[in-house]
N, C-alpha and C positions, 0 to 999 in steps of 0.2 A: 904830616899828620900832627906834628909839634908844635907849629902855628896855630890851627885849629883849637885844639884842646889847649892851647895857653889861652883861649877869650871863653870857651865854656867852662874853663874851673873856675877863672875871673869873674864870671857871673854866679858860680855855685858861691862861690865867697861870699859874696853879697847875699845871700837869702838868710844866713844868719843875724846880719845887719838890719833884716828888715821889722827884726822883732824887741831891736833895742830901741829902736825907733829915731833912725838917723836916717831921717828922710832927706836931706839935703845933702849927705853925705853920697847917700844912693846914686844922687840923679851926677852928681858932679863925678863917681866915677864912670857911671855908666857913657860921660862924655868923654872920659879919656880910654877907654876900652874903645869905641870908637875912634879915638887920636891914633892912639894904637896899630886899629885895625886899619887905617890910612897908610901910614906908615910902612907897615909888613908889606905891602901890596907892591907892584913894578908891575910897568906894563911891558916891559920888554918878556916876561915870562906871564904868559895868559894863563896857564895852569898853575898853582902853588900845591905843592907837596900834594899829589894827588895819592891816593895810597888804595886798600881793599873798599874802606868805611865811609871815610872822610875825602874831602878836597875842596877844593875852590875855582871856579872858571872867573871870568869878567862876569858873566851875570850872577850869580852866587855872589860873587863879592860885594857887587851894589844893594843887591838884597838884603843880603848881612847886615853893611856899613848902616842900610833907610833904617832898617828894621830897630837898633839900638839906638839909631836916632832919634827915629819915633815913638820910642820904649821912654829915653829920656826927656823928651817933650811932653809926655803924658803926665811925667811924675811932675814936669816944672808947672805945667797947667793945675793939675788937679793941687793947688797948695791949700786952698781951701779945706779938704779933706785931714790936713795936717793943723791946721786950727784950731780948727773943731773938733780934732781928736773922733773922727768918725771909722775905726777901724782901717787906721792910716798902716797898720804893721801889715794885716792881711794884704790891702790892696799893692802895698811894697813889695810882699812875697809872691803875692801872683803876678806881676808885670815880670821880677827876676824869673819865675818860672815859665811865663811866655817867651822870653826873650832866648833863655834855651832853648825851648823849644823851637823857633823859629832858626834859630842858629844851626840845630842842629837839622833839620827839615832842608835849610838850604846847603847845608855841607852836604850832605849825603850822597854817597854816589852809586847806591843801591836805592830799585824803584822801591821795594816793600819798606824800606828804613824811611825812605819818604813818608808813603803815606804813611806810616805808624806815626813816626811825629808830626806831621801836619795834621790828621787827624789829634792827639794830646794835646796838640795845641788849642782846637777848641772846647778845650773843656776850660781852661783860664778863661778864656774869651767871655765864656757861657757865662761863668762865676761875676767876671768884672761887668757884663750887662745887665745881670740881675743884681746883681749886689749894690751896683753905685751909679745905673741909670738915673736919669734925671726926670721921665717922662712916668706915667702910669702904665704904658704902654709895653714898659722894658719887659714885663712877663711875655707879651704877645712876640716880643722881639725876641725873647729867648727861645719860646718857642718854635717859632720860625727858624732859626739858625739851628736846632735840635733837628729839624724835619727835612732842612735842604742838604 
């Protein structure tokens, strides 16, 4: 369970970060939380520290790893949003807050812990479509994701 909660406080760390506005700082750890979580991993033990809350199987693990990785590809993509100073701290704070979430949705080894945070998880989601959509559409798209 020490493994675990060493990559979700790692990310609790970072949400402070996101308001001093170190956006580059963000994505570059968010790539070694990832190195990290490469790291921890052995395939010779398919289960890591499985415990009441937390654990990790092979699939959990790759979900984890995409997840941060995707987390940190969104922040290198959206730089634009950092130029333009277009509420680059917010979009900072919600991606570290999706990224828990997602972390903590695939650790989980209780069904109801699941859905509680895979559900919390879209409400970032909600936030980030409506907020920094690109299309006129993103209302309709948020509402949609509100309805499914």
């Amino acid at each position: 369970m020490i493994i675990m909660m060493k990559y979700i406080f790692m990310l609790v760390m970072l949400m402070p970060l996101s308001y001093l506005n170190m956006f580059w700082l963000i994505q570059f750890m968010m790539f070694i939380i990832s190195f990290f979580l490469m790291l921890s991993f052995s395939m010779q033990n398919y289960m890591i520290n499985i415990s009441y809350m937390l654990g990790m199987d092979i699939m959990s693990f790759c979900l984890s790893l995409l997840s941060i990785w995707i987390g940190s590809l969104m922040i290198m993509a959206s730089e634009n949003l950092y130029s333009k100073n277009k509420y680059s701290d917010l979009f900072l704070f919600l991606i570290c807050l999706l990224m828990i979430f997602l972390l903590l949705s695939f650790m989980s080894m209780d069904l109801f812990m699941f859905y509680l945070f895979f559900e919390a998880s879209l409400i970032p989601i909600l936030i980030l479509i409506i907020g920094w959509g690109s299309q006129p559409e993103r209302l309709d798209a948020g509402f949609y994701l509100l309805m499914y």
